[in-house]
MOPAC internal coordinates of N, CA, C and O (Angstrom, degrees):
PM7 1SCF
backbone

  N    0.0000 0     0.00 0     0.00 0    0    0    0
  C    1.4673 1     0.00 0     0.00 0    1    0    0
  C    1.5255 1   108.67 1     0.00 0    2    1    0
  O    1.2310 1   118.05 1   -13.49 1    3    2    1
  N    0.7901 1   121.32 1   166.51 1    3    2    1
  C    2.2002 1   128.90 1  -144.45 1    5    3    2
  C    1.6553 1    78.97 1  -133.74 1    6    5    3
  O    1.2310 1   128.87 1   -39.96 1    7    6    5
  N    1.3561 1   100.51 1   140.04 1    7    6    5
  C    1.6817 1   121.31 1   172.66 1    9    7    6
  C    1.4600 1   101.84 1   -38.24 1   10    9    7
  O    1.2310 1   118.71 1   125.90 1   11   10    9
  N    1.4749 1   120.06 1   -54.10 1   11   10    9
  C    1.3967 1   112.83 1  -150.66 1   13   11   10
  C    1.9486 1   103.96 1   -84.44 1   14   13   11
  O    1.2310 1   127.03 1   149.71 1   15   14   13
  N    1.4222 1   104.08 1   -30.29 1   15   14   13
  C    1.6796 1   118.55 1   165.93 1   17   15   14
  C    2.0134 1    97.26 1   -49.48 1   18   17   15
  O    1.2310 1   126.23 1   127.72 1   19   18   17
  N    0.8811 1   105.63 1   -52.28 1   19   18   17
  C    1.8077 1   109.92 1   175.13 1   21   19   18
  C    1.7246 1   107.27 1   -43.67 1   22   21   19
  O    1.2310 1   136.68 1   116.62 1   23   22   21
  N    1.3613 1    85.30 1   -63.38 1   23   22   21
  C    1.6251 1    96.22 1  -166.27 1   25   23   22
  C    1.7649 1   108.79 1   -67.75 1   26   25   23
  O    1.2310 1   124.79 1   158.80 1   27   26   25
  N    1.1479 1   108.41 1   -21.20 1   27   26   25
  C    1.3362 1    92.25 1   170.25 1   29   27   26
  C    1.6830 1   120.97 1  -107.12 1   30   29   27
  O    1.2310 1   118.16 1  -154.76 1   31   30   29
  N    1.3540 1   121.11 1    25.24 1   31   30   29
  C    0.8568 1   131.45 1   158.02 1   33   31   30
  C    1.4196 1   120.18 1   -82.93 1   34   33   31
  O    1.2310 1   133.90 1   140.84 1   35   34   33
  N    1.4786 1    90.74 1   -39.16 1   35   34   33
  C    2.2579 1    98.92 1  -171.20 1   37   35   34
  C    1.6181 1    93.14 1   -79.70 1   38   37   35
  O    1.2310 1   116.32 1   141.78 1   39   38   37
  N    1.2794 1   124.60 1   -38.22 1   39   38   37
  C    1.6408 1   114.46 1   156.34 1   41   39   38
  C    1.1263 1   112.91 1   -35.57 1   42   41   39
  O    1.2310 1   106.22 1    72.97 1   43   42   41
  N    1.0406 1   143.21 1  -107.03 1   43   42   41
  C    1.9562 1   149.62 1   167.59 1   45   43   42
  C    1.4035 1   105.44 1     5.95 1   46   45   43
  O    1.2310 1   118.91 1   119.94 1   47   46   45
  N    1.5755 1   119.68 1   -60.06 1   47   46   45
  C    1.6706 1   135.25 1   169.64 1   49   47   46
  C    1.1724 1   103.45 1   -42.78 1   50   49   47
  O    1.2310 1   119.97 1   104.18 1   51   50   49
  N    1.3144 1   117.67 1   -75.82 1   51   50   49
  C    1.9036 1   128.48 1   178.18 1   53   51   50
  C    1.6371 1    93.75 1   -31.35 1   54   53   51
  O    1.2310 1   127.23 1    98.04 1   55   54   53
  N    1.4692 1   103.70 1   -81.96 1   55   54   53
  C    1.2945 1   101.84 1  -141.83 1   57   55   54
  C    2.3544 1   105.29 1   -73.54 1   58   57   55
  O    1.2310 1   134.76 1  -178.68 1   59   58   57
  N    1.0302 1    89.06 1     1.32 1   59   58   57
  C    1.7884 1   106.17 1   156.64 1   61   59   58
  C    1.1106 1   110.09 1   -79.56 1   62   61   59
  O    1.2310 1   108.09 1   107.39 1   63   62   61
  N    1.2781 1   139.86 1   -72.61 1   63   62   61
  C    1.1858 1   150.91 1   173.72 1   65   63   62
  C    1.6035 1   111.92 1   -37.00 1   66   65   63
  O    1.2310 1   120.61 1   125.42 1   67   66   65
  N    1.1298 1   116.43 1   -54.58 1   67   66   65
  C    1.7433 1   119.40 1   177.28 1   69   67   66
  C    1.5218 1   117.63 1   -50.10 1   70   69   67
  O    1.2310 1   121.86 1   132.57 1   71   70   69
  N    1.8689 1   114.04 1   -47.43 1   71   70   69
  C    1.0764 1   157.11 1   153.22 1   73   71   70
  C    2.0217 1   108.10 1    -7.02 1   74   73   71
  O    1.2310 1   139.65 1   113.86 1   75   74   73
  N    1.8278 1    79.50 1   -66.14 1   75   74   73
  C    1.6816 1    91.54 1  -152.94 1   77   75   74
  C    1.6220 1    93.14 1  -105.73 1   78   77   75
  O    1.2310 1   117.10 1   153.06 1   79   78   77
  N    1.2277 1   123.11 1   -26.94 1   79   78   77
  C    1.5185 1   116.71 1   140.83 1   81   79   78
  C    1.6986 1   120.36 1   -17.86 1   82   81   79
  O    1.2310 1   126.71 1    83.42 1   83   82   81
  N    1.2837 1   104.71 1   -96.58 1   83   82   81
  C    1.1451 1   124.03 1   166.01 1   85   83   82
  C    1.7714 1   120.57 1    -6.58 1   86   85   83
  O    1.2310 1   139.04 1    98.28 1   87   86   85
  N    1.6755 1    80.68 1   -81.72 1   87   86   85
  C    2.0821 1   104.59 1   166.69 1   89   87   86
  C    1.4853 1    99.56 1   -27.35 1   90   89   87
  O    1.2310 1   118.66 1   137.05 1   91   90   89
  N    1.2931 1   120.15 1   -42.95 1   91   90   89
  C    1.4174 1    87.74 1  -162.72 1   93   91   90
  C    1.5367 1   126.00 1  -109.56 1   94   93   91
  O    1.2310 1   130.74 1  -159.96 1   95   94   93
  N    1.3219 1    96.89 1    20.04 1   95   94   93
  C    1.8066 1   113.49 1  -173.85 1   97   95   94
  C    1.8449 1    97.79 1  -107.73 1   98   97   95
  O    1.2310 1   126.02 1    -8.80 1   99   98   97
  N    1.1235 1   106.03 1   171.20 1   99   98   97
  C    1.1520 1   109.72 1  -165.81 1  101   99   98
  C    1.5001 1   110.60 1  -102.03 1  102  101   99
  O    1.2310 1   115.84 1   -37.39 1  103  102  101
  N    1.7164 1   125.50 1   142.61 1  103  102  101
  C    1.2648 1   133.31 1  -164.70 1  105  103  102
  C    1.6067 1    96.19 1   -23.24 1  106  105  103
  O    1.2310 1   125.53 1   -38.05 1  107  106  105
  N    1.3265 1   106.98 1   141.95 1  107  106  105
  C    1.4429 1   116.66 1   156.28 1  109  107  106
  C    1.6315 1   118.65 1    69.79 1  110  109  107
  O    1.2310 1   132.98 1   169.02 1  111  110  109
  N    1.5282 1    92.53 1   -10.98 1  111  110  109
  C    1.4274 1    93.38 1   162.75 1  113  111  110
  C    1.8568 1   116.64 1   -52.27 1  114  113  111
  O    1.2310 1   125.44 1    12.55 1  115  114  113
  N    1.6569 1   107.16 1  -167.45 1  115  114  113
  C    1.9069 1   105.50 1  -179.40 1  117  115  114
  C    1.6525 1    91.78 1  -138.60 1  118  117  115
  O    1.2310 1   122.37 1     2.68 1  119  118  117
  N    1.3269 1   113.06 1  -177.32 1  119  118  117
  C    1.5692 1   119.80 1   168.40 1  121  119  118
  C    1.6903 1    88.55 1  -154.11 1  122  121  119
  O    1.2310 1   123.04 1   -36.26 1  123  122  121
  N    1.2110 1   111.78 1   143.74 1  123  122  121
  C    1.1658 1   110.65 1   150.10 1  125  123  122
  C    1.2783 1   137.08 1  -115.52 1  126  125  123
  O    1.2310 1   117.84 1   -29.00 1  127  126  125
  N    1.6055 1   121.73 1   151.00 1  127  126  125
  C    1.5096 1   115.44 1  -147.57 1  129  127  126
  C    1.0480 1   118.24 1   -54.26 1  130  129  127
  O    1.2310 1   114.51 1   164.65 1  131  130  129
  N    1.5615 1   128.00 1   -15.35 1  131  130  129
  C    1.2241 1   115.91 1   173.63 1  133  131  130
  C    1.7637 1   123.32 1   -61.15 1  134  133  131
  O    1.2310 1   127.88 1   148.40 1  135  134  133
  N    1.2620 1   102.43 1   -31.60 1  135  134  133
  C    1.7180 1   101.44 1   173.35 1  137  135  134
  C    1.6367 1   115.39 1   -48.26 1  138  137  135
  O    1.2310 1   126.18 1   140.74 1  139  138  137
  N    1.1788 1   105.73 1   -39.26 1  139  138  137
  C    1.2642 1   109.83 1  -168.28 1  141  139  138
  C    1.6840 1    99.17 1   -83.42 1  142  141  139
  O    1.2310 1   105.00 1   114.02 1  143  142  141
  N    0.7853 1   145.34 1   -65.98 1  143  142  141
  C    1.2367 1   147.13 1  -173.74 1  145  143  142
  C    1.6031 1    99.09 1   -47.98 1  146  145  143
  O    1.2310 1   110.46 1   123.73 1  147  146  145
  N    1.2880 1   135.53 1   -56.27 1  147  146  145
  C    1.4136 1   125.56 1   169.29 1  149  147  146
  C    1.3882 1   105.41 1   -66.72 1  150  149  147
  O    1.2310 1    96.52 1   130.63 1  151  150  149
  N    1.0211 1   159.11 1   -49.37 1  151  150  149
  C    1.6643 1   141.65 1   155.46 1  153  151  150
  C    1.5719 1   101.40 1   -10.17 1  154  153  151
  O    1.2310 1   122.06 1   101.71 1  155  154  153
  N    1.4540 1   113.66 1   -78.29 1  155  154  153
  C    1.2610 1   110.58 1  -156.90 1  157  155  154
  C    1.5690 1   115.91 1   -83.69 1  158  157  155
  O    1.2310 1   115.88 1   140.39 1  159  158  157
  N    1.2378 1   125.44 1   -39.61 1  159  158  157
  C    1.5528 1   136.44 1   150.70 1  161  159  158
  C    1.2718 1   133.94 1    -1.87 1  162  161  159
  O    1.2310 1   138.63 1    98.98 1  163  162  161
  N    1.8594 1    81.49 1   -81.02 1  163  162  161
  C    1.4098 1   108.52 1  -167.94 1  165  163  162
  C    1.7204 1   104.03 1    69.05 1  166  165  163
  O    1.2310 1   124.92 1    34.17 1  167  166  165
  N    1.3727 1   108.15 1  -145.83 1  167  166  165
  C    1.4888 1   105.29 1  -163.10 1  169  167  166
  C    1.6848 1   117.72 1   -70.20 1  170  169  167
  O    1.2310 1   124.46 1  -173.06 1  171  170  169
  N    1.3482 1   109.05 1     6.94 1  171  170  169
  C    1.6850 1   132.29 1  -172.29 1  173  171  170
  C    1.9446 1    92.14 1  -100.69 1  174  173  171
  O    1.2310 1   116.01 1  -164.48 1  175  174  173
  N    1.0028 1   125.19 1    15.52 1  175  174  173
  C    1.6415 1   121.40 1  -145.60 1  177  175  174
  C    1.5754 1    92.57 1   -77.59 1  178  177  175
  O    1.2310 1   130.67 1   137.90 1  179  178  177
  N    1.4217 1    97.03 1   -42.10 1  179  178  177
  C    2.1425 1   108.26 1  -172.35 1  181  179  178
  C    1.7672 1   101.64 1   -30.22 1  182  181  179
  O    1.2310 1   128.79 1   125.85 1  183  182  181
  N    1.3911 1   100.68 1   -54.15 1  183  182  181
  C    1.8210 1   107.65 1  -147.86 1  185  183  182
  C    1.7079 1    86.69 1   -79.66 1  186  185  183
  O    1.2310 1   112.63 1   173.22 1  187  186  185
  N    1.9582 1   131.52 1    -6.78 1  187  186  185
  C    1.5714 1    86.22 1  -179.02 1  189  187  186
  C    1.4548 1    98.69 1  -133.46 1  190  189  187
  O    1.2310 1   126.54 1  -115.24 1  191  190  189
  N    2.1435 1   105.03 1    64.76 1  191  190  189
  C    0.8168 1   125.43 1   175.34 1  193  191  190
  C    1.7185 1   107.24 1   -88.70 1  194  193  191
  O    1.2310 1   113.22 1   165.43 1  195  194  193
  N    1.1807 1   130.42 1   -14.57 1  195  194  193
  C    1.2313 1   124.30 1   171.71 1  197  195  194
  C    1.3963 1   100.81 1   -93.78 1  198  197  195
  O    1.2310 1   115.52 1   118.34 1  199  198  197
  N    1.0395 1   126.11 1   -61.66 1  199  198  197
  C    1.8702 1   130.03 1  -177.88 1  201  199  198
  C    1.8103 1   102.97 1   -22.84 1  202  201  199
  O    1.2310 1   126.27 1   119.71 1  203  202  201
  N    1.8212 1   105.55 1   -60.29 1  203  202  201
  C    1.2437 1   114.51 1   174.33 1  205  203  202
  C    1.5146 1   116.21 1   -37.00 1  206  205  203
  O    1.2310 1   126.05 1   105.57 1  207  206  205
  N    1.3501 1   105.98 1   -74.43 1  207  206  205
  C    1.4710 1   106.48 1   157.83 1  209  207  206
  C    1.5670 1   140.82 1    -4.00 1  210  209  207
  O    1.2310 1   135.10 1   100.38 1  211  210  209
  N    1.5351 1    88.39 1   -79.62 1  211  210  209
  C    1.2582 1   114.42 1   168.53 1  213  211  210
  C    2.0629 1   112.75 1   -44.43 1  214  213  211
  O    1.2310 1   134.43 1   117.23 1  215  214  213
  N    0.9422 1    89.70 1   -62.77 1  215  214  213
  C    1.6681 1   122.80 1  -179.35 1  217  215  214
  C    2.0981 1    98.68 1   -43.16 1  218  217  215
  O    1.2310 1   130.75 1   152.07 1  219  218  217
  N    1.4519 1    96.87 1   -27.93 1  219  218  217
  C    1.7189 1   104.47 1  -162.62 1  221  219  218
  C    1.8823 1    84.86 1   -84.82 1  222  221  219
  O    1.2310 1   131.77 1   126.25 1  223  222  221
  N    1.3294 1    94.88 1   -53.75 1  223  222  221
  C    1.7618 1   103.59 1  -170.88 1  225  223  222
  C    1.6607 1   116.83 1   -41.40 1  226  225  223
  O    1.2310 1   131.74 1   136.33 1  227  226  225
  N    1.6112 1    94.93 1   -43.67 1  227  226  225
  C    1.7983 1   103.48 1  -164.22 1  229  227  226
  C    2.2505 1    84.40 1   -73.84 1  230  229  227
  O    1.2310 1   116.92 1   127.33 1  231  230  229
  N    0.8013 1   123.47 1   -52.67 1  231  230  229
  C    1.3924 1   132.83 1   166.84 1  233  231  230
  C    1.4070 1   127.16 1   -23.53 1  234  233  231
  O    1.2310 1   127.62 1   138.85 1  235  234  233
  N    1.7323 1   102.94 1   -41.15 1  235  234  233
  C    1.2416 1   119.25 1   167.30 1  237  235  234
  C    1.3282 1   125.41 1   -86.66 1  238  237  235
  O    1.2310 1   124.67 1   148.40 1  239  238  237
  N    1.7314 1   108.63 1   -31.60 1  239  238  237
  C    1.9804 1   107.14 1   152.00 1  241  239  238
  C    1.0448 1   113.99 1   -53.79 1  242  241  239
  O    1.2310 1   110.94 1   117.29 1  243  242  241
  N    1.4329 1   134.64 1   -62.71 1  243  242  241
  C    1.1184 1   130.22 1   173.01 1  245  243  242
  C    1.5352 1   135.99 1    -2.43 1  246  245  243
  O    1.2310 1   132.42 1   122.59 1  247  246  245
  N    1.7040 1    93.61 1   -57.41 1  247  246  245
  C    1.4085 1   137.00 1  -172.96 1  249  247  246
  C    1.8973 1   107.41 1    73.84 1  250  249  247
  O    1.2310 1   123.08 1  -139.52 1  251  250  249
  N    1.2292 1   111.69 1    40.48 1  251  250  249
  C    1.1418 1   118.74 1   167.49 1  253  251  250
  C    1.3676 1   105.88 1   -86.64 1  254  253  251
  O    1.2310 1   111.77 1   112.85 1  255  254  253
  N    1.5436 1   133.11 1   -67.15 1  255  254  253
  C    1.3690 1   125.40 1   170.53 1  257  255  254
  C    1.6065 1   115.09 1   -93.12 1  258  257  255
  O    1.2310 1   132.28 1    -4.14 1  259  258  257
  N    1.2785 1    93.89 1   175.86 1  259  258  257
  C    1.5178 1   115.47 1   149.76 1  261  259  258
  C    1.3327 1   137.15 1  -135.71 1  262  261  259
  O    1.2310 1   119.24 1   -26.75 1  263  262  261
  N    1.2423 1   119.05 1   153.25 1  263  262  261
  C    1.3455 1   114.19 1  -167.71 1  265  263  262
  C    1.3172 1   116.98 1  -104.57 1  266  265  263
  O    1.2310 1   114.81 1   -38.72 1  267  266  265
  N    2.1519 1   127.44 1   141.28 1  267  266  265
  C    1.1340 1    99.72 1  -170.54 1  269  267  266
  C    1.0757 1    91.20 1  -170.41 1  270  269  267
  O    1.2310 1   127.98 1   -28.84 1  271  270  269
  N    1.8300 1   102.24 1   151.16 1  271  270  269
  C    1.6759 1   116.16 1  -166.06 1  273  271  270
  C    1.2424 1   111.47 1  -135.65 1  274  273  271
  O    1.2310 1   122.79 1   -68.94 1  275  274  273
  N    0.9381 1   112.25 1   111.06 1  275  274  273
  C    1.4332 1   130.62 1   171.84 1  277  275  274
  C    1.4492 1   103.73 1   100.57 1  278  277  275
  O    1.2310 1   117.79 1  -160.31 1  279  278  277
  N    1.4118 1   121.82 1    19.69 1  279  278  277
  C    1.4391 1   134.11 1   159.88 1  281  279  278
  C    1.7013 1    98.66 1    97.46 1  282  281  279
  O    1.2310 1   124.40 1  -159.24 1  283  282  281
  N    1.2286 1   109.16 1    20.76 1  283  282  281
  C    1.5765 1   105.91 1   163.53 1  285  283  282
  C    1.3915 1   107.77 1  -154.89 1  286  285  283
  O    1.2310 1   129.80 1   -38.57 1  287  286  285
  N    1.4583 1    98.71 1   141.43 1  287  286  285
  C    1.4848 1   136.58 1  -175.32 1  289  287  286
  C    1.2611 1    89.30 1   -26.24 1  290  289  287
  O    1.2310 1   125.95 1   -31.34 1  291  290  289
  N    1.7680 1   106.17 1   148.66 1  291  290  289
  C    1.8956 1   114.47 1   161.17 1  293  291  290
  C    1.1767 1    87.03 1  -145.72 1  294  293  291
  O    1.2310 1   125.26 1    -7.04 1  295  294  293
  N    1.4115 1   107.50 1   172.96 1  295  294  293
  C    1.3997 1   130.07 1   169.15 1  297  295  294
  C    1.6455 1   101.71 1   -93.76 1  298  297  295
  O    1.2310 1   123.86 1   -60.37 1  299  298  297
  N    1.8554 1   110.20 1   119.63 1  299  298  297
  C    1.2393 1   115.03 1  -151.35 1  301  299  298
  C    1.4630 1   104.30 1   -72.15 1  302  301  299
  O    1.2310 1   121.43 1   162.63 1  303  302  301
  N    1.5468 1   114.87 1   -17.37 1  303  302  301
  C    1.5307 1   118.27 1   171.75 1  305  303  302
  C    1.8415 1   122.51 1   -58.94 1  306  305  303
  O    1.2310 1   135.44 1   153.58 1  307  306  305
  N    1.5547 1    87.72 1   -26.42 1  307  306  305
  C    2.0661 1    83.13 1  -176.82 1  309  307  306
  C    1.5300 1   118.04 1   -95.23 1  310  309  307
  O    1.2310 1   129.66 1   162.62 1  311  310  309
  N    1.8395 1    98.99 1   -17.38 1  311  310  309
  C    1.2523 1   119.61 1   170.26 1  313  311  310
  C    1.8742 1   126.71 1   -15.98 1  314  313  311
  O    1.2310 1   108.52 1   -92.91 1  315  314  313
  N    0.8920 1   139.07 1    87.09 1  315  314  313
  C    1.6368 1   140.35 1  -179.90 1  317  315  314
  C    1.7868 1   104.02 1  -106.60 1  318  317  315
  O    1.2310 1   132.76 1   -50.57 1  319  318  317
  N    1.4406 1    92.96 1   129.43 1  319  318  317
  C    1.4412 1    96.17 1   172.52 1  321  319  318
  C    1.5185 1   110.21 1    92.40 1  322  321  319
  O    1.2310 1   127.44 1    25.38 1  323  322  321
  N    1.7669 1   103.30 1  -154.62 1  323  322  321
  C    1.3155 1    98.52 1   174.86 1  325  323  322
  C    1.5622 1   125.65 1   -94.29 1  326  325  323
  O    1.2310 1   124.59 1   -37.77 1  327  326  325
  N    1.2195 1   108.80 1   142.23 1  327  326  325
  C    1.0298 1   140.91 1  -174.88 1  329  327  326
  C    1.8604 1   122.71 1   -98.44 1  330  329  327
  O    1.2310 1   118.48 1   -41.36 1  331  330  329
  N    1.4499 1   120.51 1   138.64 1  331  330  329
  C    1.6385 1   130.66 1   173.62 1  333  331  330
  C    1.6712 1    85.41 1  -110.07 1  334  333  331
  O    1.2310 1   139.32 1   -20.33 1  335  334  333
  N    1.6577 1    80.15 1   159.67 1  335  334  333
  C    1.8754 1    93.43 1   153.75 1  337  335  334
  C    1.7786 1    82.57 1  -149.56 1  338  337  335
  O    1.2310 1   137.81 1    -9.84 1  339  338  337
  N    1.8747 1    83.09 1   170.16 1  339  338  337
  C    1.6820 1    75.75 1  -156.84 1  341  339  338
  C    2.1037 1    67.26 1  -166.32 1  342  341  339
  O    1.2310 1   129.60 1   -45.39 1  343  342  341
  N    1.4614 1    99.10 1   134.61 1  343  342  341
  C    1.6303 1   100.55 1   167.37 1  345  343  342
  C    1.2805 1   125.87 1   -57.13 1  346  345  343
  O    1.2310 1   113.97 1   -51.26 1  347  346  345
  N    1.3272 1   129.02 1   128.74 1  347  346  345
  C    1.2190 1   126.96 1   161.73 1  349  347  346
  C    1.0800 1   112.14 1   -38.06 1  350  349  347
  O    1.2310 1   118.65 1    -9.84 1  351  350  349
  N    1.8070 1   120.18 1   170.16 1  351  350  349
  C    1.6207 1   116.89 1  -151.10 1  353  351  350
  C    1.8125 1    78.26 1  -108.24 1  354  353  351
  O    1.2310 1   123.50 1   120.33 1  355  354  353
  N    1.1524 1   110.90 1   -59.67 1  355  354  353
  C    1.7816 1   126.79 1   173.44 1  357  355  354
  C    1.9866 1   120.17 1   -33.28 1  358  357  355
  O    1.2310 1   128.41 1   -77.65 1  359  358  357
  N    1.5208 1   101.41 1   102.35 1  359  358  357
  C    1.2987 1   116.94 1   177.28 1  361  359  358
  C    1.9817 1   111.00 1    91.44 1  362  361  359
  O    1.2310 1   120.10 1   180.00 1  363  362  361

C-alpha cells in the first residue's frame, strides 16, 4: 500500500470514527476532534489532530455535521482553535 493509499484510509477511519462517535451521544450533543483521532491513533493520536479536523470539514460538505465554537455554528473554513462537531439536526 503507497503512503497516500495509507492516508486515505485513516481519512475513511477519521471520518468513521467521527460518525460512530457521534451515534452514540445524544441529539445535539458535540465530540471533539480529538476523540476521534485517539479512537483511531491511539497513543500516535497528537499527529492526526489535523487529518481529524480535516476529516470534520469533508463531514461538513457532506452536510452530515457541523462544526462549532463556543456552541454556535461557524463556517469550518474560518474556524481557529478549538473546535466541536455535533450532527446536523436535518435527516
Amino acid at each position: 500500500m503507497s503512503t497516500h493509499e495509507g492516508a486515505r484510509a485513516t481519512d475513511r477511519e477519521l471520518e468513521d470514527s467521527i460518525r460512530t462517535l457521534l451515534a452514540r451521544r445524544a441529539m445535539g450533543a458535540t465530540i471533539c476532534p480529538s476523540e476521534a483521532a485517539r479512537a483511531v491513533g491511539g497513543k500516535a493520536w497528537r499527529e492526526l489532530m489535523e487529518p481529524a479536523r480535516a476529516a470534520a470539514r469533508r463531514l461538513v460538505a457532506a452536510g452530515e455535521v457541523v462544526i462549532t465554537q463556543g456552541g454556535e455554528v461557524v463556517d469550518p473554513a474560518a474556524a481557529k482553535g478549538p473546535i466541536r462537531i455535533r450532527r446536523t439536526t436535518i435527516g
